[in-house]
C-alpha atoms as a printed R data frame, in Angstrom:
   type eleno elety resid chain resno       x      y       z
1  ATOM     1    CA   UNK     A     1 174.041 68.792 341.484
2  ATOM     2    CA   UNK     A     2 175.836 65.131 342.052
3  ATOM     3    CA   UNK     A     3 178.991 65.068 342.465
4  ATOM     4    CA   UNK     A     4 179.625 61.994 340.782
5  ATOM     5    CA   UNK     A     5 183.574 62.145 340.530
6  ATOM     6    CA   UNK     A     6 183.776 61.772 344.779
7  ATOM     7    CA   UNK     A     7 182.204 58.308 344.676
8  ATOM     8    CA   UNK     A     8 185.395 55.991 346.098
9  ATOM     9    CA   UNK     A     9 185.099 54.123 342.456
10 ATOM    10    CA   UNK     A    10 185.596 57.310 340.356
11 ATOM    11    CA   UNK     A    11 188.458 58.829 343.392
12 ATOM    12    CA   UNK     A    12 190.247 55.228 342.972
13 ATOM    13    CA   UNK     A    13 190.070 55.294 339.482
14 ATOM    14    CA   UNK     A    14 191.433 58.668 339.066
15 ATOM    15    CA   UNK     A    15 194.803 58.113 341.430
16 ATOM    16    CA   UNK     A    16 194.902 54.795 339.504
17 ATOM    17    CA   UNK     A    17 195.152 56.751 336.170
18 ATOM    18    CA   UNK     A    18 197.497 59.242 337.401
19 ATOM    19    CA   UNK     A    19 199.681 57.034 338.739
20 ATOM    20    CA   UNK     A    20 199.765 55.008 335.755
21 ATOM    21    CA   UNK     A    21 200.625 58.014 333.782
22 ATOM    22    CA   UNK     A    22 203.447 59.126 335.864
23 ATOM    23    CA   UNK     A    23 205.174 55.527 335.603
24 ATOM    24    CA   UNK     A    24 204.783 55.641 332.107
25 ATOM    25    CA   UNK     A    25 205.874 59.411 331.783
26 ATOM    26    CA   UNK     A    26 209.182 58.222 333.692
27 ATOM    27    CA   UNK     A    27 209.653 55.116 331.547
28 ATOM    28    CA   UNK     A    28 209.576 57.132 328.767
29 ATOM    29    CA   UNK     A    29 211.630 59.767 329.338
30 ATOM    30    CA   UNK     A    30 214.724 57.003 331.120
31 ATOM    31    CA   UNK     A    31 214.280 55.875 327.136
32 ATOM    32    CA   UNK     A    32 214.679 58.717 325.769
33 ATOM    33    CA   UNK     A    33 217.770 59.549 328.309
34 ATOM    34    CA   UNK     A    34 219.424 56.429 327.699
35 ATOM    35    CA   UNK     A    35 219.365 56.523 323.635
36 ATOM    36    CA   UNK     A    36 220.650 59.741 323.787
37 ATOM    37    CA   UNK     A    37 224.727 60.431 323.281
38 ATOM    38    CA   UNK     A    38 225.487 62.075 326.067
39 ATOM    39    CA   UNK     A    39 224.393 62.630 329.805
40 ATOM    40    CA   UNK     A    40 221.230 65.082 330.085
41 ATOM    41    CA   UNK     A    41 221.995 65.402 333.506
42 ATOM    42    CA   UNK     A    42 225.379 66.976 333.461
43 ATOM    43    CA   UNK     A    43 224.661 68.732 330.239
44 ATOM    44    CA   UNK     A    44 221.719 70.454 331.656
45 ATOM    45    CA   UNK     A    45 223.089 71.173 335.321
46 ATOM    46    CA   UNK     A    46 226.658 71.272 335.412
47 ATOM    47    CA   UNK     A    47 227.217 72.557 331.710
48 ATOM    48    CA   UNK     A    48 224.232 74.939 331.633
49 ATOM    49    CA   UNK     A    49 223.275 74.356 328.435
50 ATOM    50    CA   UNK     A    50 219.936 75.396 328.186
51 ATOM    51    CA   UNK     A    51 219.170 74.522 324.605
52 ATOM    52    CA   UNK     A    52 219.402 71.125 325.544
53 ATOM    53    CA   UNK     A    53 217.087 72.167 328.611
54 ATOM    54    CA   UNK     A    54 214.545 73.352 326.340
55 ATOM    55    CA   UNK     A    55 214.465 70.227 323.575
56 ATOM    56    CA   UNK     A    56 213.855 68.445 326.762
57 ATOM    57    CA   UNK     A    57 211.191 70.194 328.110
58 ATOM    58    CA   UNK     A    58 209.550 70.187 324.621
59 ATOM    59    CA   UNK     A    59 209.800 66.424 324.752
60 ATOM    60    CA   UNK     A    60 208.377 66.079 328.469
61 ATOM    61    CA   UNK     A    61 205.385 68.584 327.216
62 ATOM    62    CA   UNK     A    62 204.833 66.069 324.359
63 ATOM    63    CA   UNK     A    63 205.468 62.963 326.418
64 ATOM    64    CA   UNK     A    64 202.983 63.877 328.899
65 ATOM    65    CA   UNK     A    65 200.283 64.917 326.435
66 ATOM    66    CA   UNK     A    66 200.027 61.613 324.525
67 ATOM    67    CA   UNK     A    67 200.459 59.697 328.001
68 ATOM    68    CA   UNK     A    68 197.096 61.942 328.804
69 ATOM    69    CA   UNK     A    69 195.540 61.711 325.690
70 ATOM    70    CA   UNK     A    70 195.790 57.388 325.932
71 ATOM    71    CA   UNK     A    71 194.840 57.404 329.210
72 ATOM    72    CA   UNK     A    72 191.648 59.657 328.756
């Protein structure tokens, strides 16, 4: 059995990917914050509205599985 995926190339290359997806995850969703009306932040925390929480969640969900689906 090799294991293939601890060779320093493959272990660089796979931070390198993450990394790149969480930058682009965050770029996306500071986008998305910044077109919308109003400030997710306070709606979520201070106004508890948990609708809002759960759109958002949806959209981080969806976010991160095209980010993962480009990157693989």
């Amino acid at each position: 059995m090799k294991l293939e995926w601890l060779q320093p190339t493959a272990f660089l290359g796979s931070i390198l990917y993450a990394v790149i997806g969480v930058v682009v995850f965050w770029v996306c969703f500071i986008i998305v914050d910044k077109i919308t009306p109003y400030d997710l932040w306070r709606e979520i925390v201070e106004k508890q509205n948990q609708a809002l929480a759960l759109v958002v969640a949806a959209m981080c969900l969806g976010i991160s599985i095209i980010v993962a689906a480009a990157i693989h």
